[in-house]
N, CA, C and O of each residue as an XYZ file, in Angstrom:
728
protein
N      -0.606     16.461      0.630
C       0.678     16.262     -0.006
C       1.043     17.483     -0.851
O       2.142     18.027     -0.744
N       0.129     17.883     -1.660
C       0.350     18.894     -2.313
C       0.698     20.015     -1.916
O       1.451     20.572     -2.715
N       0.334     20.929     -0.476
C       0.468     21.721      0.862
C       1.959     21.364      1.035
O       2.753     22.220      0.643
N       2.415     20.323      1.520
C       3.799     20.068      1.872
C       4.796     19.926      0.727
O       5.999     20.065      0.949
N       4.292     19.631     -0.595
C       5.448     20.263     -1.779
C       5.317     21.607     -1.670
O       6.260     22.397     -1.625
N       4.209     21.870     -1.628
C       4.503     24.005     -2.200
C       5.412     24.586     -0.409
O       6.129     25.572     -0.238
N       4.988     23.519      0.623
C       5.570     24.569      1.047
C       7.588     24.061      1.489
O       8.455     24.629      2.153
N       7.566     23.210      0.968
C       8.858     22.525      1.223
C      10.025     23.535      0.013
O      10.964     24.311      0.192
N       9.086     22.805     -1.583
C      10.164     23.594     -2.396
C       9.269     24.812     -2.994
O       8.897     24.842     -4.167
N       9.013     25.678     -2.160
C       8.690     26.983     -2.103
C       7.843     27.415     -3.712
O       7.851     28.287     -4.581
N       7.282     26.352     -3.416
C       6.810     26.209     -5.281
C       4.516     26.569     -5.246
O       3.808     26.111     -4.349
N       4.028     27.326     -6.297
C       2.667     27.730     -6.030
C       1.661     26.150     -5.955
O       2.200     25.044     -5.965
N       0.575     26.300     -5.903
C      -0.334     25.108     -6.057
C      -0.134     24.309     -7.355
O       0.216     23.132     -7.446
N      -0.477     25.339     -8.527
C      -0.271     24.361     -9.771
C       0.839     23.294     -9.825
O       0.893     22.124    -10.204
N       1.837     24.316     -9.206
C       3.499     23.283     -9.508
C       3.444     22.448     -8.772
O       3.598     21.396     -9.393
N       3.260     22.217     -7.397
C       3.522     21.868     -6.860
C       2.667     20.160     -6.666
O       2.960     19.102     -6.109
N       1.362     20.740     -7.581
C       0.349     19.244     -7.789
C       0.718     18.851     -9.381
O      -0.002     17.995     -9.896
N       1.382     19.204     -9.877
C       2.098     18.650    -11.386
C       3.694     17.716    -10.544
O       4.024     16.573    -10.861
N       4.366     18.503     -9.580
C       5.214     17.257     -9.339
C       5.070     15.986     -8.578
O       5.856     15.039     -8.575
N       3.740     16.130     -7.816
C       3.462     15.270     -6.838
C       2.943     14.210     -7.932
O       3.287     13.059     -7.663
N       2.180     14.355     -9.121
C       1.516     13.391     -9.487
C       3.074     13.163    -10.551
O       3.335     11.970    -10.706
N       3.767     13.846    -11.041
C       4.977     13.723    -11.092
C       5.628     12.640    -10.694
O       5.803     11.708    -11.479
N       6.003     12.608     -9.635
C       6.508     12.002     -8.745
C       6.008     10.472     -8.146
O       6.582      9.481     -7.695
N       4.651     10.863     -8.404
C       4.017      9.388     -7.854
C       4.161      8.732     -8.833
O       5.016      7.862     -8.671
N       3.344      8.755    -10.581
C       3.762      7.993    -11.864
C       5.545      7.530    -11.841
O       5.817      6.341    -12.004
N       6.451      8.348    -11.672
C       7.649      8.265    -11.750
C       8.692      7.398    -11.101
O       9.582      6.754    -11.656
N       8.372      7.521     -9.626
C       8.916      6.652     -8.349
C       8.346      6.442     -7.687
O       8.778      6.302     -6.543
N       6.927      6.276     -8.001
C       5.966      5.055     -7.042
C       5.017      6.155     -6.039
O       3.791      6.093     -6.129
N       5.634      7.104     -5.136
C       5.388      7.757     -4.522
C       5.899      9.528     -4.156
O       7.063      9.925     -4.209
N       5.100     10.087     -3.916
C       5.620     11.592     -3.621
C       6.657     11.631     -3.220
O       7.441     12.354     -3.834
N       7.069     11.019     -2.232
C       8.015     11.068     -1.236
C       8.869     10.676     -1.725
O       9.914     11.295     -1.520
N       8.934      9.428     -2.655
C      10.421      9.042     -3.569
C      10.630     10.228     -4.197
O      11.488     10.909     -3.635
N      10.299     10.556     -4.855
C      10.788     11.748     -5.532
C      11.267     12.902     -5.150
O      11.987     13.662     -5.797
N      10.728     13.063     -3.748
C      11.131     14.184     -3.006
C      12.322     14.156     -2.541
O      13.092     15.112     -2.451
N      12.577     12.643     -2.114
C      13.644     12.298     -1.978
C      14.843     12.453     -2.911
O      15.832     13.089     -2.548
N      14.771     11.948     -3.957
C      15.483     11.523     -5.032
C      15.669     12.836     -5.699
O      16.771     13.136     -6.158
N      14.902     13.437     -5.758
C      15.184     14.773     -6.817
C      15.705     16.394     -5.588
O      16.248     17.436     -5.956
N      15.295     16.026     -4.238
C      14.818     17.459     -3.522
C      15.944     17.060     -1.933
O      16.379     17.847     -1.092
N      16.096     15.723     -2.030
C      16.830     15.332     -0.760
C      16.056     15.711      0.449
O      16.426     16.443      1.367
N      14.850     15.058      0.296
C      13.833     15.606      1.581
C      14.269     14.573      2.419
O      14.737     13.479      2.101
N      14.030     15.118      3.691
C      13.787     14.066      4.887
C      12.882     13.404      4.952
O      11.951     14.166      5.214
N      12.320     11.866      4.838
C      11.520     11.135      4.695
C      10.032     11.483      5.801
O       8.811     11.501      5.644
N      11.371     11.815      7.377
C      10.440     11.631      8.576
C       9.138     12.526      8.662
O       7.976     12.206      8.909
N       9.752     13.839      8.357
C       8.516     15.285      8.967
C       7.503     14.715      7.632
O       6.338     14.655      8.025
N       7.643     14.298      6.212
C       6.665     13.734      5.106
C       5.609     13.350      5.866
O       4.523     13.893      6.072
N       6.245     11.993      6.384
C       5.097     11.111      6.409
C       4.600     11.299      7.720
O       3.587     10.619      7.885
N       4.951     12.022      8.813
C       4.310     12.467      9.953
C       3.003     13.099      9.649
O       1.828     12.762      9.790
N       3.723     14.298      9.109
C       2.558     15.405      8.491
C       1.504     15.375      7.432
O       0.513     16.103      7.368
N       1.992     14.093      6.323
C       0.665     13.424      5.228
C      -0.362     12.642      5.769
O      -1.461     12.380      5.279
N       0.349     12.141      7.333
C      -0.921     11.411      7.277
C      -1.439     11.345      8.430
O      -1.907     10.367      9.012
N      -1.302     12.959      8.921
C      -2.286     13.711     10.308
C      -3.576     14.003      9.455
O      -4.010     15.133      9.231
N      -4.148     12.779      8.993
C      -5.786     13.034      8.500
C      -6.461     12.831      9.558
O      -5.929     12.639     10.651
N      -7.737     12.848      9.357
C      -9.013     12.213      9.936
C      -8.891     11.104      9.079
O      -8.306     11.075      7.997
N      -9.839      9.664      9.981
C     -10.306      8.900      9.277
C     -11.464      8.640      9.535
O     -11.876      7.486      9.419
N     -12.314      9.724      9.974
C     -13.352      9.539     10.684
C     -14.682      9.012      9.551
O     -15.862      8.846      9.861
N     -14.034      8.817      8.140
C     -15.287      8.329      7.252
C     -14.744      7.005      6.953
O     -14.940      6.564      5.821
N     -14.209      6.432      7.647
C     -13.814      4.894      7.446
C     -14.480      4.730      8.474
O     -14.707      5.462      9.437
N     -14.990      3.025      8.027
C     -16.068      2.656      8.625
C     -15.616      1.006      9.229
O     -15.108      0.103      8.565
N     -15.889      0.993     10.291
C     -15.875     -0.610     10.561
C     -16.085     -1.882     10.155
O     -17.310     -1.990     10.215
N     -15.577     -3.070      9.722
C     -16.095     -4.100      9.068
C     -16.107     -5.433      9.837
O     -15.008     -5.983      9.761
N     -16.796     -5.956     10.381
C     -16.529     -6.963     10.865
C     -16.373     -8.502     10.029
O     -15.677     -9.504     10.200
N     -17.424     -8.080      9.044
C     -17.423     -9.503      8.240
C     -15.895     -9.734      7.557
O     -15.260    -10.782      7.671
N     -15.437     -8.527      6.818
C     -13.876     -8.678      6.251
C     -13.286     -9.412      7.477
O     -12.966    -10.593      7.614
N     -13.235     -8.365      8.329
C     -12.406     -8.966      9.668
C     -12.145    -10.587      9.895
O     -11.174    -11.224     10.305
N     -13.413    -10.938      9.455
C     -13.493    -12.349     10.477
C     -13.136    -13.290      9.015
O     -12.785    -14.448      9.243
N     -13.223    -12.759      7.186
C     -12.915    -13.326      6.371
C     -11.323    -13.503      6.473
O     -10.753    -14.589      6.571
N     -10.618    -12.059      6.425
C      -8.947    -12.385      6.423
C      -8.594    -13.200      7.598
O      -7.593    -13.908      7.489
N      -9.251    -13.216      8.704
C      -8.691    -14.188     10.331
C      -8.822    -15.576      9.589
O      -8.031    -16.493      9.813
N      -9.746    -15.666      8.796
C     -10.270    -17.174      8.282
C      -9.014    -17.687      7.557
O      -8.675    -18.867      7.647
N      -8.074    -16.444      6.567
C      -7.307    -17.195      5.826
C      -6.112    -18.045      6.606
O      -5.737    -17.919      7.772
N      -5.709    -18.818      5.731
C      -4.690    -19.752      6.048
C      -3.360    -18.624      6.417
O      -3.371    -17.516      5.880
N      -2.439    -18.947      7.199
C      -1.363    -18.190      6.710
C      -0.949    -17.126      7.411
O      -1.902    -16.629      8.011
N       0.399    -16.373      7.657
C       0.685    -14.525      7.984
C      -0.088    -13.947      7.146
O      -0.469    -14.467      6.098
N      -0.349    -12.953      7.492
C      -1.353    -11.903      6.825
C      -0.602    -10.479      7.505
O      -0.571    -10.289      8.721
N      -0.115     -9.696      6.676
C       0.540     -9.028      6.874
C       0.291     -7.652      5.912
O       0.029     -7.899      4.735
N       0.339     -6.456      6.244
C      -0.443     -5.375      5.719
C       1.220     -4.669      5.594
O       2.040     -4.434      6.481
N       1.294     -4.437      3.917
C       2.912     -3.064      3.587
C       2.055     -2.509      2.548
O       1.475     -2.902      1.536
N       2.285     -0.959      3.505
C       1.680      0.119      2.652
C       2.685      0.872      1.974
O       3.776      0.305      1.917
N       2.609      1.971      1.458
C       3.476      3.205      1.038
C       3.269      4.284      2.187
O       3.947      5.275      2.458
N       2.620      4.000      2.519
C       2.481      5.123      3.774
C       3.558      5.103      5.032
O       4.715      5.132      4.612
N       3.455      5.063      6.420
C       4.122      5.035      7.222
C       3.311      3.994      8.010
O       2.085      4.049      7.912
N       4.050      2.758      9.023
C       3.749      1.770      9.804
C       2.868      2.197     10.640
O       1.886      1.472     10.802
N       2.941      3.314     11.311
C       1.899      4.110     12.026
C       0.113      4.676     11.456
O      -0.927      4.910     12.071
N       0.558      4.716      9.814
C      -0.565      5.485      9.628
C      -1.579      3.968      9.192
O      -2.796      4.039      9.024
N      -0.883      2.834      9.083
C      -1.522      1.861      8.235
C      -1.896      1.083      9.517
O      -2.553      0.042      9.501
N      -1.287      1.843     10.931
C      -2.312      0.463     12.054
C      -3.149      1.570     12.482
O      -4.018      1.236     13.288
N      -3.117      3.035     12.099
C      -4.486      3.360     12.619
C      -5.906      3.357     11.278
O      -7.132      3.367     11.389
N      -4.967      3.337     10.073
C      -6.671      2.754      8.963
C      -6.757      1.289      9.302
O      -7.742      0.839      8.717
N      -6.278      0.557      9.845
C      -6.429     -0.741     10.631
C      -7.423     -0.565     11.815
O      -8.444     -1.248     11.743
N      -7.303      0.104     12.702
C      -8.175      0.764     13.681
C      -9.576      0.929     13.283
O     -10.492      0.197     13.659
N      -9.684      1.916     12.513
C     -10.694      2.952     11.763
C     -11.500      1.998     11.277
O     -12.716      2.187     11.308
N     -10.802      0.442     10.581
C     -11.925     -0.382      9.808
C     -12.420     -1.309     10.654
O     -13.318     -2.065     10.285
N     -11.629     -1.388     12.513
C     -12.044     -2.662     12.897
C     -11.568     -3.949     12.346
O     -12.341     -4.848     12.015
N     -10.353     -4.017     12.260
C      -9.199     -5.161     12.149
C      -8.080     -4.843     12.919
O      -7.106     -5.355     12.370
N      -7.710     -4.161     14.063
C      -6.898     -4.600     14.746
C      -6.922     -5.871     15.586
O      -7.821     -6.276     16.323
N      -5.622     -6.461     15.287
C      -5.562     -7.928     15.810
C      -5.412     -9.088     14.474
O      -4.756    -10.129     14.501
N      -6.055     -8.668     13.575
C      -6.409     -9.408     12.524
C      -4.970     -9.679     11.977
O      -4.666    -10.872     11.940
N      -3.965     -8.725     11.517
C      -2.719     -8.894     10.987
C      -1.838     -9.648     11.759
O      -2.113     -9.847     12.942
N      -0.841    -10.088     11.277
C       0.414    -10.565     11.975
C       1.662     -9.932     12.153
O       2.618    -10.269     12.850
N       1.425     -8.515     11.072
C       2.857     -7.339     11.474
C       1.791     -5.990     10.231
O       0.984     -6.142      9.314
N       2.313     -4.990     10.806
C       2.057     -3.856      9.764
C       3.876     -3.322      9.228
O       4.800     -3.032      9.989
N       3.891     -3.348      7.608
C       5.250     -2.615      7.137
C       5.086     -1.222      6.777
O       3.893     -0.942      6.665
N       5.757     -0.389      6.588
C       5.412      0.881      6.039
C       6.379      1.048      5.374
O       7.428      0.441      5.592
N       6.187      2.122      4.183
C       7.327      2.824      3.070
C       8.969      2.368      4.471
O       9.843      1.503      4.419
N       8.819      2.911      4.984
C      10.115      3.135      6.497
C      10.519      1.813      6.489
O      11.673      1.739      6.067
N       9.858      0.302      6.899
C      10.170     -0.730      6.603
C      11.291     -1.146      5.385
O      12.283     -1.873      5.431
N      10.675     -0.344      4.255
C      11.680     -0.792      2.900
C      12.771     -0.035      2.490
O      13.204      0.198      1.361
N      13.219      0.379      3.808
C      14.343      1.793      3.384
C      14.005      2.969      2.793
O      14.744      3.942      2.944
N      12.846      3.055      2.039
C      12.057      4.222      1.923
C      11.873      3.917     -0.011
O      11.522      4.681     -0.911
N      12.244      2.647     -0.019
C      11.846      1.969     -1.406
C      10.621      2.121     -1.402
O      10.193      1.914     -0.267
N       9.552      2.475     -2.364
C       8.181      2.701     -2.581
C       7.840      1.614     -3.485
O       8.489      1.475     -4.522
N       6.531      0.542     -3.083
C       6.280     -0.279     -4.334
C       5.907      0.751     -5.199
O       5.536      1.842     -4.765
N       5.994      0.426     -6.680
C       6.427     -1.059     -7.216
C       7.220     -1.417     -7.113
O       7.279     -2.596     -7.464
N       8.610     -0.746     -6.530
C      10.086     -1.173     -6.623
C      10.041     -2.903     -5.894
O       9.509     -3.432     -4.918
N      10.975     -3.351     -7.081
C      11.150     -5.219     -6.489
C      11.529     -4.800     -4.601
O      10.906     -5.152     -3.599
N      12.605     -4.059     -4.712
C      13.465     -4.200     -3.986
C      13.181     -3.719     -2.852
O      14.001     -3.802     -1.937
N      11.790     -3.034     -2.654
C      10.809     -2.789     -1.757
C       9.680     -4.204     -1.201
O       9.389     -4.480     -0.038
N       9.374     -4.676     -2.053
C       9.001     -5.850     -1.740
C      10.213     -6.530     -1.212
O      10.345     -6.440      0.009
N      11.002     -7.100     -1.769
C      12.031     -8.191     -1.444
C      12.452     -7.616      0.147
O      12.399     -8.517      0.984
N      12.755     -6.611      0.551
C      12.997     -6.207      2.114
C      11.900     -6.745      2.903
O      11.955     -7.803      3.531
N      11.099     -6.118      2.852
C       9.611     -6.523      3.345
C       9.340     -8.147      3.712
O       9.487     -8.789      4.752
N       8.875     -8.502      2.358
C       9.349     -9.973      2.285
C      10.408    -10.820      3.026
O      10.151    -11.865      3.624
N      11.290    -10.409      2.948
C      12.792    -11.061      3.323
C      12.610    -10.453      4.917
O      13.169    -11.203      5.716
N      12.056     -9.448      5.468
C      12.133     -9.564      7.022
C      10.836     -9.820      7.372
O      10.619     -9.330      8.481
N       9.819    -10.406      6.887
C       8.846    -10.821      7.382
C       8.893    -12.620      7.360
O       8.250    -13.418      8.043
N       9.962    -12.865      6.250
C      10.019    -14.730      6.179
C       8.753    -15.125      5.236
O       8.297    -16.268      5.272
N       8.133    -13.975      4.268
C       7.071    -14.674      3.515
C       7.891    -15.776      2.615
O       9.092    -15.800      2.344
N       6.911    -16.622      2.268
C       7.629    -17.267      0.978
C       6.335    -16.896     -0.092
O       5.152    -17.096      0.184
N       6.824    -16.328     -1.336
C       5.978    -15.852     -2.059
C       5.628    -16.845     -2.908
O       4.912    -16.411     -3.811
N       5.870    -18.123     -2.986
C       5.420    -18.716     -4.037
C       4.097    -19.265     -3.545
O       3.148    -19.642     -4.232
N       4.233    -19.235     -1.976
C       2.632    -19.692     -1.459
C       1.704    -18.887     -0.930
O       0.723    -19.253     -0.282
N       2.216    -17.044     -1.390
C       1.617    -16.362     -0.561
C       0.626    -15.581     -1.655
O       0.466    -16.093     -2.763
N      -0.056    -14.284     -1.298
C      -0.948    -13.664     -2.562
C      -0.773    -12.708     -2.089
O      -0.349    -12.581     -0.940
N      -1.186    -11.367     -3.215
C      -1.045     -9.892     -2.644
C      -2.560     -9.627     -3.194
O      -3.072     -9.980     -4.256
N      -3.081     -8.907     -2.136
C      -4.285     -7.789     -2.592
C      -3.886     -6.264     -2.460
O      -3.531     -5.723     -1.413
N      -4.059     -5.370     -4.298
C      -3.543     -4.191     -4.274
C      -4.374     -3.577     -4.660
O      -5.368     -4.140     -5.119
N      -4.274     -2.109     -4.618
C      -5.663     -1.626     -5.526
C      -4.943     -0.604     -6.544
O      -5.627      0.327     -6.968
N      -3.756     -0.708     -6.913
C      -2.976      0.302     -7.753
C      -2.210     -1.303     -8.532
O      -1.292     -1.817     -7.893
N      -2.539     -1.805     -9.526
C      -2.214     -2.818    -10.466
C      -0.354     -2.562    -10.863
O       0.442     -3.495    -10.761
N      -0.063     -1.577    -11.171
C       1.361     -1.200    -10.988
C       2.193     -2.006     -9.693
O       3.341     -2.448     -9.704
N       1.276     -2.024     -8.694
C       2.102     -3.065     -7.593
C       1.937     -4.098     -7.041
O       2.214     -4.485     -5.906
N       1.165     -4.848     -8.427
C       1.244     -6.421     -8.324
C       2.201     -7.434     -9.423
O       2.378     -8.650     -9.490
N       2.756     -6.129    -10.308
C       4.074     -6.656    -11.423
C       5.119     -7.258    -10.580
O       5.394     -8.352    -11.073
N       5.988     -6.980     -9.283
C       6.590     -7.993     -8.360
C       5.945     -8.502     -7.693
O       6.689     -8.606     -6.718
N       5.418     -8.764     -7.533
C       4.966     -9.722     -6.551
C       4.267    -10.729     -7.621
O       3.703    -11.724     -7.164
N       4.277    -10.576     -8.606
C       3.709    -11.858     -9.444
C       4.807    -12.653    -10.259
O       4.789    -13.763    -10.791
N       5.997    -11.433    -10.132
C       7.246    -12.126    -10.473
C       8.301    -12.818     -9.897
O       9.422    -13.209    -10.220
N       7.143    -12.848     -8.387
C       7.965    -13.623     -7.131
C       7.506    -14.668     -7.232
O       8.269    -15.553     -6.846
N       5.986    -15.201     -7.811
C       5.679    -15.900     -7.556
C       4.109    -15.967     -7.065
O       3.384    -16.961     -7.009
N       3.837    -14.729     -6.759
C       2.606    -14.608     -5.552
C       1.325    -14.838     -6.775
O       1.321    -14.494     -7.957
N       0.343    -15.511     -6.013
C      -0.961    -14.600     -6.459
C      -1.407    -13.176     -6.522
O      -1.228    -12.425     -5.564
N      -2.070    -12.729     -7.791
C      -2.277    -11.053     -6.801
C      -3.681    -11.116     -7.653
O      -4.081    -11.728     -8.643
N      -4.182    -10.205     -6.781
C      -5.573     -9.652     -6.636
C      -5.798     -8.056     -6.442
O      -5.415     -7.346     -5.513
N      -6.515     -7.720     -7.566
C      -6.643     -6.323     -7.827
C      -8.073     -5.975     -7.186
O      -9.227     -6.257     -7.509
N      -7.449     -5.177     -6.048
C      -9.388     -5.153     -5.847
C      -9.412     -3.417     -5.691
O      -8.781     -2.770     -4.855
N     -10.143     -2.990     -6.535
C     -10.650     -1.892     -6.635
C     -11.974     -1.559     -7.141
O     -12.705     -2.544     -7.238
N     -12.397     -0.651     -7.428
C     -14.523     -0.701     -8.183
C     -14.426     -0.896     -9.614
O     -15.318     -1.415    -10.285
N     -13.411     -0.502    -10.033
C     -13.584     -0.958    -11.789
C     -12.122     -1.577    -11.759
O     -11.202     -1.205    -11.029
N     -12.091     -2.732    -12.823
C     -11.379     -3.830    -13.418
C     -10.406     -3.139    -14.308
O     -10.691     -2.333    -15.193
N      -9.033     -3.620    -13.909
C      -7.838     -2.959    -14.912
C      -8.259     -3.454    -15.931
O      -9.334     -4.052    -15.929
N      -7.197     -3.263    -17.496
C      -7.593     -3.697    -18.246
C      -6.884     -5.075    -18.329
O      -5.769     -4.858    -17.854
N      -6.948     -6.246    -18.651
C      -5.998     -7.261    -18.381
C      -4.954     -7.130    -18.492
O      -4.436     -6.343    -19.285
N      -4.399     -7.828    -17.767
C      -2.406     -7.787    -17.734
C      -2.154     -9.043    -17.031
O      -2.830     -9.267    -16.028
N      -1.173     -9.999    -17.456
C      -0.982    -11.068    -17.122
C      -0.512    -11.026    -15.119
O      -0.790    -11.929    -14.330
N       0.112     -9.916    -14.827
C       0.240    -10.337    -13.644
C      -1.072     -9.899    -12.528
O      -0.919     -9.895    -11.306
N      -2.146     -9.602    -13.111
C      -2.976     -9.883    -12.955
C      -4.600    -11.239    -12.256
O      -5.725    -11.291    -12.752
N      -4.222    -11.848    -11.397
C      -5.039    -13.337    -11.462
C      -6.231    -13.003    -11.083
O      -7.111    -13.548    -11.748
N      -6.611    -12.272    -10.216
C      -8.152    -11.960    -10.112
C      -8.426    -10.912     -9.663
O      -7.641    -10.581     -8.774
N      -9.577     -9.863     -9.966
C     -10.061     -8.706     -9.235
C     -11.176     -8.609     -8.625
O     -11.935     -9.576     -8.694
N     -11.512     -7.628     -7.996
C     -12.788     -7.621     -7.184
C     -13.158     -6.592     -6.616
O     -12.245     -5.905     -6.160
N     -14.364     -6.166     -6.450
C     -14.305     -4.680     -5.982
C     -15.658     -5.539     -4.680
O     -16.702     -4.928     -4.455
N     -15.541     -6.133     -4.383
C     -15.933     -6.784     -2.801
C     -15.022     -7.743     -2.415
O     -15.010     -8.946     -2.677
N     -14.037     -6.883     -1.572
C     -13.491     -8.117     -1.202
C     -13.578     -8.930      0.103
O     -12.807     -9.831      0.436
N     -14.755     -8.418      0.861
C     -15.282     -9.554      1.827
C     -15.886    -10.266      1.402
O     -16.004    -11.326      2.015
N     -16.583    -10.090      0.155
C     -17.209    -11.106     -0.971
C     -16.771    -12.242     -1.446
O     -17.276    -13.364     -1.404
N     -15.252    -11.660     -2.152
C     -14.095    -12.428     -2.871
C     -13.261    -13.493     -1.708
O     -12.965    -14.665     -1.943
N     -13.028    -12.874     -0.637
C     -12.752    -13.533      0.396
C     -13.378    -15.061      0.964
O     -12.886    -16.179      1.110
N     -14.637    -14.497      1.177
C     -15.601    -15.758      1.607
C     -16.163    -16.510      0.714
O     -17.142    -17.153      1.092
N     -15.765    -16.634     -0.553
C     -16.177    -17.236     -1.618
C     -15.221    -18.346     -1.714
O     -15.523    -19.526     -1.891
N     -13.604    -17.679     -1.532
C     -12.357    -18.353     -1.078
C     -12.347    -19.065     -0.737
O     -11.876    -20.022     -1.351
N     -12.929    -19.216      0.701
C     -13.002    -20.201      2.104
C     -13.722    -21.302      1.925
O     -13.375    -22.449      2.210
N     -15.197    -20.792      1.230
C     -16.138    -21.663      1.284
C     -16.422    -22.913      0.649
O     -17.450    -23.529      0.930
């Protein structure tokens, strides 16, 4: 990301990783901002951010067979692009498992936390959030979705500090999952 600010607005390394993190605190994501402040084209972004490898993601089968277990759509909206979030879908060994993948592109190019990024998403997938839950690992984007109604679940390796929209965290969540079920 940082490569594609310096070389977009012709700006050195330092600058160019002061607006990205800029940009992400600010409007959720690089790309909002790029947008919003630089009038970037959304498309060549997210083509080119996320020609990674994922060759150190690793397969899971037990998750796999925990989220198939849950009740319900199960549905994966990233900030990334719809493309890049069914191949880390791939990479972990859960394709099949979801019922749709959304991407940043899905929400008009609204980046959570924005409500109004959720509410698209939401509103063309037919969730109803008062019976549904979110698992995030950036706590900033479980403030809507807890004001929809949802459960949310912070799962990352260390515990935010509490915040009411907050209901549970976990840094295993094939753990947290099958504990769920059982």
């Amino acid at each position: 990301m940082t490569q594609y600010v310096m070389d977009t607005l012709g700006v050195e390394r330092d600058k160019a990783d002061h607006l990205r993190k800029h940009y992400w605190h600010t409007y959720g994501t690089t790309l909002a901002g790029l947008m919003r402040e630089h009038d970037v084209d959304p498309a060549p972004y997210l083509t080119h951010v996320h020609e990674i490898s994922l060759a150190h993601l690793e397969q899971d089968a037990p998750l796999a067979d925990a989220i198939r277990a849950l009740p319900g759509r199960k549905i994966v909206y990233t900030n990334g692009s719809a493309p890049y979030g069914e191949r880390v879908i791939a990479a972990r060994g859960l394709t099949g498992v979801f019922d749709a993948v959304y991407g940043v592109e899905d929400a008009d190019f609204h980046p959570k936390p924005e409500r109004r990024a959720f509410e698209t998403v939401f509103s063309a997938d037919g969730i109803d959030t008062k019976t549904g839950a979110m698992f995030e690992d950036d706590t900033r984007n479980l403030a809507a979705p807890h004001d929809m109604g949802m459960q949310c679940v912070h799962v990352a390796p260390t515990a935010a500090k509490p915040e009411s929209h907050i209901h549970h965290h976990t840094d295993d969540l094939t753990g947290f999952l099958q504990a769920l079920l059982s």
